[in-house]
NUKOL-159756 format. One record per residue (C-alpha): residue in three letters; residue number from 1; x, y, z. Coordinates in Angstrom, 1 decimal. Last residue first. Example, Ala and Ser with C-alpha at 12.3 -4.5 7.8 and 13.67 -1.06 7.14 Angstrom:
<atoms>
+-----+-----+--------+--------+--------+
|   r |   k |     c1 |     c2 |     c3 |
+-----+-----+--------+--------+--------+
| SER |   2 |   13.7 |   -1.1 |    7.1 |
| ALA |   1 |   12.3 |   -4.5 |    7.8 |
+-----+-----+--------+--------+--------+
</atoms>
This chain:
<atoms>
+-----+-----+--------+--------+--------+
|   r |   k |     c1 |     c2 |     c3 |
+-----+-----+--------+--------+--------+
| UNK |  95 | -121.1 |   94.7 | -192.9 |
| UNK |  94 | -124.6 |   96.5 | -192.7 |
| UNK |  93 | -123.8 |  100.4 | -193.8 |
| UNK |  92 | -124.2 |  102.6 | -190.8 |
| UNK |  91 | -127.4 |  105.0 | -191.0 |
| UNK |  90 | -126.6 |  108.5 | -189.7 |
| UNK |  89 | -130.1 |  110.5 | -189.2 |
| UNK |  88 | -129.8 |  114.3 | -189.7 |
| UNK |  87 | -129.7 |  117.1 | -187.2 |
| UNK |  86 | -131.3 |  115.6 | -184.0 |
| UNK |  85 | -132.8 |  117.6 | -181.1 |
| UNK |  84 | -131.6 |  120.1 | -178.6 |
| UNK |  83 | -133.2 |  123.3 | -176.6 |
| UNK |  82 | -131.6 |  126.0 | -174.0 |
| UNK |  81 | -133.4 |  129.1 | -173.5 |
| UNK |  80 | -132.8 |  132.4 | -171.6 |
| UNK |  79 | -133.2 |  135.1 | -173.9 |
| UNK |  78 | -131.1 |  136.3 | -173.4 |
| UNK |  77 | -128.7 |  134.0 | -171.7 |
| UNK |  76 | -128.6 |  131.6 | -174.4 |
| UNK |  75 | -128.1 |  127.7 | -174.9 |
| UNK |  74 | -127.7 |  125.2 | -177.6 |
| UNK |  73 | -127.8 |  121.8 | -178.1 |
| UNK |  72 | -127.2 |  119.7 | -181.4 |
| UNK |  71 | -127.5 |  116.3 | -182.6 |
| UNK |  70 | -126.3 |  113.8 | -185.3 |
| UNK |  69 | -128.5 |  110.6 | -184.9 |
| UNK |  68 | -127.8 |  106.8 | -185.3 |
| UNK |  67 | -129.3 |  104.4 | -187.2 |
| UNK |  66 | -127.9 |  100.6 | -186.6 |
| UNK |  65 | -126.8 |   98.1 | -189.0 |
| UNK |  64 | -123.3 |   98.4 | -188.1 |
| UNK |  63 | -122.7 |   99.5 | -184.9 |
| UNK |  62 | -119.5 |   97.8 | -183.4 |
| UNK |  61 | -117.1 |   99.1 | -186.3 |
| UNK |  60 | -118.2 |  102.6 | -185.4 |
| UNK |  59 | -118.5 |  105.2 | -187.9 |
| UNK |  58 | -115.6 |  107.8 | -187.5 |
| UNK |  57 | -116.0 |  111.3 | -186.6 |
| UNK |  56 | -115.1 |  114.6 | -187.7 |
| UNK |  55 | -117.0 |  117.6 | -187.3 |
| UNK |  54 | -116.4 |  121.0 | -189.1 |
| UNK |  53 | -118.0 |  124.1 | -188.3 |
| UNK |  52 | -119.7 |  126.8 | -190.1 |
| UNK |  51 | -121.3 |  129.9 | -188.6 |
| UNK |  50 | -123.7 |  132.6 | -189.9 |
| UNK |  49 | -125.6 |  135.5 | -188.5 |
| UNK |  48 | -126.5 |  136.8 | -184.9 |
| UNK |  47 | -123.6 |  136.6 | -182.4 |
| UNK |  46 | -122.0 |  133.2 | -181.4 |
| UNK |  45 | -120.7 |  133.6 | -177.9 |
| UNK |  44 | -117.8 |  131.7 | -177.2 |
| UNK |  43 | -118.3 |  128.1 | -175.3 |
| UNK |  42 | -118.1 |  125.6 | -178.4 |
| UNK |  41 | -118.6 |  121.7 | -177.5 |
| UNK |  40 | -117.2 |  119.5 | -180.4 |
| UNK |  39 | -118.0 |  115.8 | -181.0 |
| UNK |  38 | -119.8 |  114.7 | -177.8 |
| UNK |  37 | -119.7 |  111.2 | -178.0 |
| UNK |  36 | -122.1 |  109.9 | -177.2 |
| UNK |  35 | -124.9 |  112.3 | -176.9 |
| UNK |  34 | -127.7 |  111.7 | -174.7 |
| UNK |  33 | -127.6 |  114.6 | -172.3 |
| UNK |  32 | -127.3 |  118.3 | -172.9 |
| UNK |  31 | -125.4 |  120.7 | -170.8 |
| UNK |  30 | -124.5 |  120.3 | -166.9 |
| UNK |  29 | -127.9 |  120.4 | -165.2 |
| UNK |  28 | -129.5 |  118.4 | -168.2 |
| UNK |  27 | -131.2 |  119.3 | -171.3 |
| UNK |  26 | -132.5 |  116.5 | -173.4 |
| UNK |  25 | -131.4 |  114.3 | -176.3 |
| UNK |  24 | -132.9 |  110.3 | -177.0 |
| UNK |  23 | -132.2 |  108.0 | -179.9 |
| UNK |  22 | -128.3 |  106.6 | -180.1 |
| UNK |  21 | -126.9 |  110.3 | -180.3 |
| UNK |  20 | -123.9 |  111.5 | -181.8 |
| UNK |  19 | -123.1 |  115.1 | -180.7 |
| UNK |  18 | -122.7 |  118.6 | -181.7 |
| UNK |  17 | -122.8 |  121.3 | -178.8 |
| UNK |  16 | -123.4 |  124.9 | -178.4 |
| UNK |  15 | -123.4 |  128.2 | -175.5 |
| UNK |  14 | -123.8 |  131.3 | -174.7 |
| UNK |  13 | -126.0 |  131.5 | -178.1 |
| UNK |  12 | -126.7 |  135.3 | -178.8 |
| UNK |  11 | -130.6 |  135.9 | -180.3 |
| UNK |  10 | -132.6 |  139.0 | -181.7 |
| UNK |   9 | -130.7 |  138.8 | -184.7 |
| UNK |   8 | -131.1 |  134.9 | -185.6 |
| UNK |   7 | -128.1 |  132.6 | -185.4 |
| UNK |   6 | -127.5 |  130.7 | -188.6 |
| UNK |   5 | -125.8 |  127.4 | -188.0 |
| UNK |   4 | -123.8 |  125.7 | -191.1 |
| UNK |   3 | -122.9 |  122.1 | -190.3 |
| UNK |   2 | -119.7 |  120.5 | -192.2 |
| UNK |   1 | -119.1 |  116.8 | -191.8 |
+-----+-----+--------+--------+--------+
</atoms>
């Protein structure tokens, strides 16, 4: 997979995450919660403008049927913010 992220101007993210989520995402005390498995965590500042990453992941033998979500969470210092919520939903092929 391939995401494109486009950092506004007035923005800096401290901090962002990609994940795999059964249903629920929230901020906890150490980063986001509900995604399993985390499939990359960056730490570098991302400055305003635009970023592409690549993701790999393989759909689990054990979950056919199912929907699953890709996710993200970010943070930033200024301002101070952190939010998450789903990218796109994953539905795995029935076997």
């Amino acid at each position: 997979m391939r995401i494109t992220v486009t950092v506004p101007r007035h923005l800096t993210i401290a901090a962002l995450w990609f994940g795999i989520s059964a249903g629920t995402w929230g901020d906890g005390p150490n980063g986001p919660t509900g995604m399993n498995p985390v499939l990359a965590h960056y730490v570098l500042p991302l400055a305003a403008g635009s970023h592409t990453f690549g993701l790999k992941w393989r759909l689990p033998h054990d979950r056919t049927g199912t929907s699953l979500y890709l996710t993200y969470a970010w943070s930033s210092h200024q301002p101070d913010a952190s939010v998450e919520g789903p990218i796109a939903t994953l539905a795995l092929p029935q076997t």
